[in-house]
Structures are given as C-alpha cells and as structure tokens.
C-alpha positions in Angstrom: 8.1 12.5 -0.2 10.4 9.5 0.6 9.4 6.2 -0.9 10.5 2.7 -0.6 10.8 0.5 -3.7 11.3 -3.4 -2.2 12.5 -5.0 -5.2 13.6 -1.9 -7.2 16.5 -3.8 -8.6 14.1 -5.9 -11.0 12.4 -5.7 -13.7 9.6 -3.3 -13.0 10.7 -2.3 -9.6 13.8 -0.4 -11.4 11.4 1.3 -14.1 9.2 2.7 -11.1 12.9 3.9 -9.0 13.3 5.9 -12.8 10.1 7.3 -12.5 10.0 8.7 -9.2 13.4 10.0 -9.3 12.8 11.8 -12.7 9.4 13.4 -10.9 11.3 14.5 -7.8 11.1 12.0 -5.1 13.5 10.6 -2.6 13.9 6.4 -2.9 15.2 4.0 -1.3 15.2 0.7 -2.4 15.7 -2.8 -0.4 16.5 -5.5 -2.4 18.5 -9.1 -2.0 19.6 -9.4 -5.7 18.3 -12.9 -6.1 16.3 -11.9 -9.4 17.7 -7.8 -9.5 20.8 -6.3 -10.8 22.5 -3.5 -8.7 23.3 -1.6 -11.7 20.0 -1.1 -12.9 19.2 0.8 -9.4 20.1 4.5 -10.7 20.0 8.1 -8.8 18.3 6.2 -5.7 19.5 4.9 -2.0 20.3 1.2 -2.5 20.2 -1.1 0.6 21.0 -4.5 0.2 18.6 -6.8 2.5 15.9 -9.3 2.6 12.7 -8.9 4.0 12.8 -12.2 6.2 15.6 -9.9 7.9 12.5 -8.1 10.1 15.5 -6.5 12.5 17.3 -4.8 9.5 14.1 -4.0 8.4 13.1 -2.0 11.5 16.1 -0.4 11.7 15.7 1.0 8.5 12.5 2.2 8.7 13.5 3.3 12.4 16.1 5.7 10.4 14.0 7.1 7.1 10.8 7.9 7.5 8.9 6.8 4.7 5.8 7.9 3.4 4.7 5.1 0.8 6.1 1.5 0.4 6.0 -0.5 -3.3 6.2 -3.9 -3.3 7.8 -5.8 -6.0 9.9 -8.3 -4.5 8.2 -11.6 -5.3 8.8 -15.0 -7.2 7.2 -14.9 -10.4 7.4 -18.7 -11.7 4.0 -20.4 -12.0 5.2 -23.8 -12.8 8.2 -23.2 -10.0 5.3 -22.0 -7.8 3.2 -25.4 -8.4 7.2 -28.0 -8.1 8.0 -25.6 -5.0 5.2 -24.2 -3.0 7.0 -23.7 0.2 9.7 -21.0 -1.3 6.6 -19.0 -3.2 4.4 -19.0 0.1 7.7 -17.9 2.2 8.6 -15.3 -0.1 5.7 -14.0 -1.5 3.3 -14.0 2.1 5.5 -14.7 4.9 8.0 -11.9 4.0 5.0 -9.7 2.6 3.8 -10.2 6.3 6.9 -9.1 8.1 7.0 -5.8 5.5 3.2 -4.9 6.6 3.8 -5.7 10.1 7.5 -3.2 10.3 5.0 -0.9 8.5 2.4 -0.8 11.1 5.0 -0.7 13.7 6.4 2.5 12.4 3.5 4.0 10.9 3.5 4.1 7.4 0.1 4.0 6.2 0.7 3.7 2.4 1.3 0.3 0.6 1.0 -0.4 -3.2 1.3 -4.1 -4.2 2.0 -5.9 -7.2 -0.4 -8.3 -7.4 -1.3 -10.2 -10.4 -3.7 -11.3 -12.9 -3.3 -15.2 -11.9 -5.8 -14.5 -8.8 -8.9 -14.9 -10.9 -8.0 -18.7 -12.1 -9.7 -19.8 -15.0 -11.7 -17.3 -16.3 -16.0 -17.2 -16.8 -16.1 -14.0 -18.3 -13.9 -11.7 -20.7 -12.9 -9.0 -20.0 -11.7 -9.5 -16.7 -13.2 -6.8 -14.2 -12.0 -6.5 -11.3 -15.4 -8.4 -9.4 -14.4 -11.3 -11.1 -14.6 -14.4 -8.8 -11.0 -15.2 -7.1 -10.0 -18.8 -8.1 -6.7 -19.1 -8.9 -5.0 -22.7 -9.3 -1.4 -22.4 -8.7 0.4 -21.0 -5.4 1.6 -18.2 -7.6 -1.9 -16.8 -7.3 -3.0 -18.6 -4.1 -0.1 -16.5 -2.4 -0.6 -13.3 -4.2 -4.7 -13.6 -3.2 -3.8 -14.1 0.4 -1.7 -10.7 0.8 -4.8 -9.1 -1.3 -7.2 -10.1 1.7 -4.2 -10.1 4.3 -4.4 -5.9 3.4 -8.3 -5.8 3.5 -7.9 -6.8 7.2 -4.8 -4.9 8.1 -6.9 -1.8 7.2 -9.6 -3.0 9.3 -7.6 -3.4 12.2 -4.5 -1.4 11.8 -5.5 1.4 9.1 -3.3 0.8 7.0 -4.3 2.0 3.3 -3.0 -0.3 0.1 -3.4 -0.7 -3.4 -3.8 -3.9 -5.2 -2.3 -3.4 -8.6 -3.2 -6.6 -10.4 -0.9 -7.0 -13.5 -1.8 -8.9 -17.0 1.1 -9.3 -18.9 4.1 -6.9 -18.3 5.9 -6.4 -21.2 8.2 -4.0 -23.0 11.2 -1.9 -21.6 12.4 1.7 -21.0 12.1 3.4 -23.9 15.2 5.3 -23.4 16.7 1.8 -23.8 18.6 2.1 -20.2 16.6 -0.8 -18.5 14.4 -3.5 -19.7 13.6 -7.3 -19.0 16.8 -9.9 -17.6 14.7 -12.4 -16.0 17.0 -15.7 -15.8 15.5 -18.0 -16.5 13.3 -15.9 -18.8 9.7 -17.3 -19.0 7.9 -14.1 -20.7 6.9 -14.5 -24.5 7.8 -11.0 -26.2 11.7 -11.5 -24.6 11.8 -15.0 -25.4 10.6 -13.6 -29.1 12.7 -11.1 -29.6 16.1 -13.9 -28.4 15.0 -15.9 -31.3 14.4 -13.1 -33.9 18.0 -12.2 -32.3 20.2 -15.4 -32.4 20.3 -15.8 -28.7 18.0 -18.7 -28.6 17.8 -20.8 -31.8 14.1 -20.6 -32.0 10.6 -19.7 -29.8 8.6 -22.5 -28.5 4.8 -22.1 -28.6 3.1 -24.0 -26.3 -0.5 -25.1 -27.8 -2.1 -24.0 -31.1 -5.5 -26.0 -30.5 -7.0 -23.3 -28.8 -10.6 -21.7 -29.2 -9.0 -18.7 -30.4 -9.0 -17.6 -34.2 -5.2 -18.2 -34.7 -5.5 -21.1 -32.4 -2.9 -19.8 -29.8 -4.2 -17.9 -26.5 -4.2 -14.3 -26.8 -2.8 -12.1 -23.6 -3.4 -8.5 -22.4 0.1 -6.9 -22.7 1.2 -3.4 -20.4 3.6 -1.8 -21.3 6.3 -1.4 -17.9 6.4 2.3 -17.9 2.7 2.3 -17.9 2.2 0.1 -15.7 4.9 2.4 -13.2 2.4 5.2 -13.9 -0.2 3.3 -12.3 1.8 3.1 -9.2 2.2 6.5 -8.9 -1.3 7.5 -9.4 -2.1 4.9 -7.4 0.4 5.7 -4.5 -0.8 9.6 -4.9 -4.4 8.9 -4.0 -3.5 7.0 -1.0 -1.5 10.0 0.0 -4.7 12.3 -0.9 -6.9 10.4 1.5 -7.9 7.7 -0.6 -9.5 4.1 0.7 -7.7 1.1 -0.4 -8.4 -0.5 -3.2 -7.3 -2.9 -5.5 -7.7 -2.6 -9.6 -7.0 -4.7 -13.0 -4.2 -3.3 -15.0 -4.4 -4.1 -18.6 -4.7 -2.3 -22.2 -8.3 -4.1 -22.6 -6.7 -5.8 -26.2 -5.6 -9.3 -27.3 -2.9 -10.3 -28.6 -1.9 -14.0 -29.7 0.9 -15.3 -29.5 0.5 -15.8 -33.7 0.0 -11.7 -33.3 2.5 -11.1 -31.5 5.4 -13.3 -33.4 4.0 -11.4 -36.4 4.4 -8.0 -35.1 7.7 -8.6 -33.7 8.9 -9.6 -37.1 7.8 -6.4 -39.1 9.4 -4.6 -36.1 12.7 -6.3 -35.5 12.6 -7.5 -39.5 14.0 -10.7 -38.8 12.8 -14.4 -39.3 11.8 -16.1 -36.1 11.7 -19.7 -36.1 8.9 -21.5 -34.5 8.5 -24.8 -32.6 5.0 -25.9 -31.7 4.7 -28.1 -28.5 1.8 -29.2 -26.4 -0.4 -26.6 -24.1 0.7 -26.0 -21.2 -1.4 -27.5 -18.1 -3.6 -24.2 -16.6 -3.0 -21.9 -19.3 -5.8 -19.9 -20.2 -7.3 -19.7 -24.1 -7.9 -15.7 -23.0 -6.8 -13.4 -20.5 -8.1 -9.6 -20.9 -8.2 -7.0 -19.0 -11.3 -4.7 -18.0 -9.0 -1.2 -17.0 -12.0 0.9 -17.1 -12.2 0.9 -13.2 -8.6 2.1 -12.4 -8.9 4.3 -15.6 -12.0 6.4 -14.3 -10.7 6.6 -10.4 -6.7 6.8 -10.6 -6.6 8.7 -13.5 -4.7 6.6 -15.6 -4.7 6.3 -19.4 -2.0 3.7 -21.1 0.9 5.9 -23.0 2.3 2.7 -24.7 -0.8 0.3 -25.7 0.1 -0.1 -29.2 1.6 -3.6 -29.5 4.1 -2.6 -32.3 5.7 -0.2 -29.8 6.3 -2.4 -26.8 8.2 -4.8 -29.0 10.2 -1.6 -30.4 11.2 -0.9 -27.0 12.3 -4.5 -25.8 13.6 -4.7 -29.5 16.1 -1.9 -28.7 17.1 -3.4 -25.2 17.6 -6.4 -26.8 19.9 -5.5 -28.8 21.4 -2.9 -27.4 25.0 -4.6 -27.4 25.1 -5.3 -31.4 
C-alpha cells in the first residue's frame, strides 16, 4: 500500500511517516515547509509543494497511485485564526477542497483528517463524546467543522470514504527521541513547560487560575503523538477493509491541569520551573475531556502512552537532546 502524508514534515505528520515506514508501507509525503522541517521526513518520498498548486497535485497523483491520503497540513493558531481568518479558511478549507477534489478525480477513495477538538465550542457536557453539539467559536474550528461536513457530502455524492480524527491535546514526542514538537512560534503547554524547566524561556506563563476547577487552572485531555499516529492507522485500515466513514474523539478520557502538569514535569525533568500568572484567555475552556470509548470499541485502538509522567519523559528527552 502506498500512502500520502500532506504535511508529513510537521509535527505529527512526521511521527505517522515513522510509523508507516517501520510497518512496511510506501510514503510519500507533500509538504510546503511553512511549519515542517525536511529533515524530520525519514525513509519516505519527499515532494515539496502546496496544495493550492491543484496542477502539481494532479500530476502527482497522475504518477503514484495512492491508496489512502492523511491530512495534516493545516494552521493551528486559534488566536491567529480569530486576527486572520482569511489565511485559516484558505488553508485549512480551500486547499482541503482542492486535495478532495484531485482525490475524486483520480480515485482514491481513502481520506483520514486531522480534525480537532475546537469543533464542539464551549462545552455542555464532560466527557466529550463524539454527538456532542458542534459550536465552535473561532475559525480554527469553524474551518476544521466545514471539511468534517464537506466529507459527509463528498461520500454522498462521490463515494469517497474518510475519517474524522478529532484531536484533544497532542502532546509528547518520539520516544526514540528522533522527532518531537518545533512549532515556531510554540503555543502548546507541555513544550512551553519543559523551555522553562530548560532555560530556553525564562519562565511559563499561565493564563487564568480563577477557574472552576480544583487547582483553579483548566485541565486538558493530553495524547500522546505516537498514539495518536496509531489511530490513523487503524483508522486508515478499516477504510481499506470496507469501512463507512466516520469521524471519532481522540483523547485518554483524563485531566490534567495545568497546576498537574507543571508539577509532573518537575519530578520528571527535576528542575524548578518558574511561573507567571496572567489573565484567562478569551474562549478557553475550564475543561476539555475526551469520551475515546467510541473509537476505542470500533478502530481498535487502546492508548500505549496515557500516563502523563511519560509524555513529558519523552518531550523531556527531545528537549534536551542537545545538552
């Protein structure tokens, strides 16, 4: 089997090119290198391009013919997404729509999609299942909402099968310590931890300790990465089984504070991390948790890495992996 990995040069995108060439499968990847890094594409096709470039596009999937696509090639940035909607809606549904359409033209049936966890909005109920109403309140979600119902009716009409991986908080890094987070600027807490515990940043902001929680900072569902690839695969296998799309909420079902996870990472990393407290942050959740038990009972999939502790451990050791 020959898969496509748009995005494979970032940060999950190269721990899922890892994965499939360690189980045996032929990758290509398609990435522009805005947010990647060519280096961390390893034992897989690279091809550098854009998916706005719809020609290129055909042409190479006029040449290989693939039988699965992942998607990972979007902007992340909720507060860039809410200052700059135009780029996120470009990006993450206009060039989503030229992928699906080259797809349809040259029949590939199989689409997984990162989606996210910021479709449901604010939410009514905890743990998050996957019937949860859709409401998000940023274009970040808006955009990531539209491709989700953009794929319902491209199976309709086209047949086209897809899974909707919706992400909580991906966190950790490869734990043979070859890849891990380099997002620039870097927005996700346990990285932005783990630079303070390291000296790279001279201390971690925490946004909000007012909340209804019991530490009084929110609490987050973290995934580890590799897990998180897993689900992919599983995901991407029952598509090629005859499986009907889908869409599922990927989490470890536990919260985590941000109080937590400072603590955690300092017994791991044994360093002092200095705090500064600073106002909440305007649509962020007290709670976001994941209900898995869906994608658990019909992909198959079990979380290797849900123990807090060792996520940091792994983003611990690419974090330092220079000293």
């Amino acid at each position: 089997m020959h898969v496509l990995v748009v995005g494979g040069a970032g940060y999950i995108g190269s721990h899922m090119v890892k994965l499939l060439v360690q189980r045996g499968f032929k990758v290509t990847v398609l990435d522009n290198l805005s947010a990647g890094y060519r280096d961390a594409v390893r034992g897989a096709r690279f091809v550098l391009g854009d998916l706005f470039e719809r020609d290129a596009l055909e042409d190479l999937c006029r040449e290989i013919r693939f039988d699965g696509v992942m998607h990972f090639a979007s902007h992340i940035q909720v507060g860039e997404s809410v200052r700059e909607p135009a780029k996120y809606y470009r990006n993450n549904v206009f060039k989503t729509q030229n992928l699906l359409d080259v797809m349809v033209a040259r029949r590939v049936r199989c689409f997984i999609f990162s989606s996210t966890a910021a479709i449901f909005g604010e939410p009514v109920r905890i743990p998050i299942d996957e019937e949860h109403p859709k409401q998000p309140i940023n274009p970040y979600g808006r955009g990531k909402w539209m491709v989700e119902q953009m794929l319902e009716d491209y199976d309709t009409a086209y047949g086209l099968k897809s899974v909707s991986l919706r992400y909580f908080n991906a966190a950790g890094a490869d734990p043979d310590g070859e890849l891990g987070e380099r997002h620039d600027p870097e927005t996700h807490l346990i990285p932005l931890v783990l630079q303070a515990a390291s000296g790279r940043r001279p201390y971690l902001t925490v946004f909000g300790n007012d909340y209804d929680t019991p530490d009084g900072t929110c609490i987050r569902d973290y995934i580890h990465v590799n897990d998180l690839c897993e689900a992919h695969l599983l995901a991407l296998q029952r598509l090629w089984e005859g499986g009907n799309s889908a869409a599922y909420n990927l989490g470890n079902g536990n919260g985590f504070s941000v109080q937590e996870v400072i603590a955690t990472a300092r017994q791991v990393t044994g360093r002092e991390i200095p705090v500064q407290y600073s106002a909440r942050r305007p649509g962020d959740p007290a709670r976001l948790v994941a209900d898995s038990r869906r994608a658990q009972a019909e992909l198959g999939w079990t979380p290797r890495y849900a123990d807090l502790a060792t996520i940091i451990a792994h983003a611990w050791r690419w974090e330092t992996r220079d000293s």
